[in-house]
Phi, psi and omega in degrees: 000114180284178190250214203261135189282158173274174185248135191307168143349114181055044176135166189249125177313160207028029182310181175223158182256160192244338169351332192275310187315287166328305201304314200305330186277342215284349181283312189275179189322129176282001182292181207267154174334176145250133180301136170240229172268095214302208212260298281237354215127296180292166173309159154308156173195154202276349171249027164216137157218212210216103171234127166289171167291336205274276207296344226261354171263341173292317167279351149317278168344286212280342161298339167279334154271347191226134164284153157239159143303072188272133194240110159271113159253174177225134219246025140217041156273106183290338175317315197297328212282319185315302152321337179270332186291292177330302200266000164314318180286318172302304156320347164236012142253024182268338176071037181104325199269351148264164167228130195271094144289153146213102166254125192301110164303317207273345173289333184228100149313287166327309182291330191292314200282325169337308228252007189021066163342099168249352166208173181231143338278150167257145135316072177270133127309124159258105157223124179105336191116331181291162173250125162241120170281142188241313153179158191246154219082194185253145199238077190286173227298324178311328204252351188262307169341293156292340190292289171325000200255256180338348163297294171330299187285348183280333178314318172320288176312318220250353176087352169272106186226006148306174176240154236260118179310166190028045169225142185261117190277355198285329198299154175260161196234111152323106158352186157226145182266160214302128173304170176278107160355124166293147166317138195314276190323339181268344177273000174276322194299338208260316184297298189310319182308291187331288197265070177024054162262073179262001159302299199298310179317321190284294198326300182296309181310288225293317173312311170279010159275318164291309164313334190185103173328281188296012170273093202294339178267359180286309220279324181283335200281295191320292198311316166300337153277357177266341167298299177318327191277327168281315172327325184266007149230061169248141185282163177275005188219051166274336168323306188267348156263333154311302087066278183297329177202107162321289194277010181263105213299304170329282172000288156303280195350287177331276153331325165290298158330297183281357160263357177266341173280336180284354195084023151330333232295329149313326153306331155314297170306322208302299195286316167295331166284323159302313165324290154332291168301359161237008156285113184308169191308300203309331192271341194302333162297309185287344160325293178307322181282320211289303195290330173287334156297348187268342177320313200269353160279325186279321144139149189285326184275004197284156164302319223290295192328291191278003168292315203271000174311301198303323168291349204249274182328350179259289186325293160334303196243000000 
C-alpha cells in the first residue's frame, strides 16, 4: 500500500466529487449519524457507526471535523467481516481522533457508485468532505496500523484535528479480542490474496472444497477471488462494447463482473439472464455457471438471488 499522498493546492489528491451525493442528503437532518450496532457485532460504540445513502451527507459534515474511516463492505464477504473486525480494532485505538463508518454496498448504491466502488471490501479516508482511497481488501495490523497514522497526518495538514463527539481522546480504549482464527487453508488463501496471487488463492479454496464439500465459505470466497482475478483484465471499454454487440457473450460477462463488484447486482442478474436467453447451448452453459458464482456470492437466502433462480428456471425449461 503506498502511502497517502499529501494533498495538492485547493483539494486532496484522487478526491472523487460527491457533490451529487450530498445534494440528494440536503433534506435529512443535519446532526451527525447516530452509532449503531457495528456489522461484526461487537457492542455498539460511540467511534463505529453504521451509515446509508439516507445518513452518508451527514457524515460527509462531521468529516471537516474528525477523519473517518469508511470500510464498504458486503455481508456476504468474509474478507468484508474481517475487516470490519480489523480497522475496529485499530479505530478505537486511536481514542477518538478517528470515526469507523461501515457501509453495506449492496444496501446503499449511492454511497458505492460515489465512491465508484469496484470490489468489496474497499477502504476510504473522508477528510475535509473529501474522499482519499486507501486499499481495497484486507491489511493485517502491521501494515493498517502505520496506515491510519498518515491518514491522521494528512487530516492534519488539512486542518482536521478533532475528535469523535462525547469520547475522551486521553482515554485509553481496551483492544477488542482477537477474532478465532480462520481454517489453515482459508488463512494461506487470504495471504495469497493480500499478494495478489490469485492463481494460488483459487487452489486453496477449490482444495478446501474438496475436503469438504459443505464449506459454504470457501465456495463464496473461490468464487470472490476468481471475480478479482477477472476484473484485472476487463477492458476500460467494455461498457461500450457490450453496448455495441447486444449478443456478444464475453461481453455481457465482462460487464456483468463489474456490476457485481460495484454492487449491482440486479443489473448483473439482469444482464446475464438476458444474455442466456438469446445464447446458443455453449454459451448458455458458461453463462450458468457465471450466474451460480454470482449466486454464491450474494448469498443462496438474499430474495434478488431467488428472483433470478426463478427466471434461470423458466428460461431453462
Amino acid at each position: 500500500m503506498a502511502a497517502v499522498p499529501a494533498p495538492p493546492p485547493g483539494g486532496l489528491r484522487g478526491a472523487i466529487d460527491l457533490s451529487p451525493l450530498v445534494a440528494r442528503q440536503t433534506q435529512q437532518a443535519a446532526q451527525a449519524a447516530a452509532p449503531s450496532a457495528p456489522a461484526d457485532g461487537a457492542p455498539a460504540s460511540a467511534l463505529v457507526v453504521e451509515v446509508g445513502d439516507a445518513e452518508f451527507g451527514q457524515l460527509i459534515e462531521l468529516s471537516r471535523t474528525v477523519p473517518v474511516v469508511v470500510a464498504l463492505v458486503a455481508t456476504w464477504s468474509t474478507p468484508s467481516q474481517d475487516l470490519v473486525v480489523a480497522l475496529r480494532r485499530a479505530v478505537e485505538a486511536a481514542a477518538g481522533r478517528l470515526l469507523l463508518a461501515i457501509v453495506d454496498s449492496d444496501a446503499s448504491p449511492q454511497v458505492a457508485a460515489a465512491f465508484q466502488v469496484q470490489s468489496v471490501p474497499t477502504t476510504v479516508a473522508l477528510i475535509g468532505g473529501s474522499p482519499v482511497p486507501l486499499f481495497a481488501g484486507v491489511l493485517p495490523d502491521d501494515r493498517l496500523a502505520p496506515l491510519l497514522e498518515q491518514v491522521l497526518e494528512l487530516a492534519a495538514q488539512n486542518g482536521v484535528t478533532g475528535t469523535v463527539p462525547g469520547v475522551d481522546a486521553e482515554e485509553a480504549v481496551p483492544a477488542e479480542p482477537a477474532p478465532e482464527p480462520l481454517p489453515p487453508l482459508h488463512q494461506e488463501a487470504y495471504a495469497a490474496i493480500e499478494r495478489q496471487d490469485y492463481a494460488e488463492a483459487i487452489r486453496l479454496f477449490r482444495t478446501a472444497i474438496a475436503q469438504d464439500p459443505r464449506d459454504t465459505a470457501a465456495v463464496a470466497a473461490l468464487a470472490q477471488v476468481e471475480l478479482l482475478d477477472r476484473l484485472r483484465t476487463v477492458p476500460e471499454d467494455a461498457r461500450a462494447a457490450a453496448a455495441a454487440a447486444p449478443r456478444d457473450v464475453p461481453a455481457a460477462l465482462a460487464v456483468a463482473d463489474l456490476d457485481i463488484a460495484g454492487g449491482h447486482v440486479d443489473d448483473a442478474f439482469d444482464r446475464l439472464l438476458d444474455a442466456f436467453a438469446a445464447a446458443a447451448p455453449d454459451d448458455r452453459t458458461v453463462i450458468r455457471t457465471r450466474l451460480l458464482d454470482y449466486f454464491a456470492l450474494t448469498g443462496t437466502d438474499d430474495p434478488r438471488v431467488a428472483a433470478a433462480r426463478r427466471r434461470l428456471a423458466t428460461l431453462l425449461y
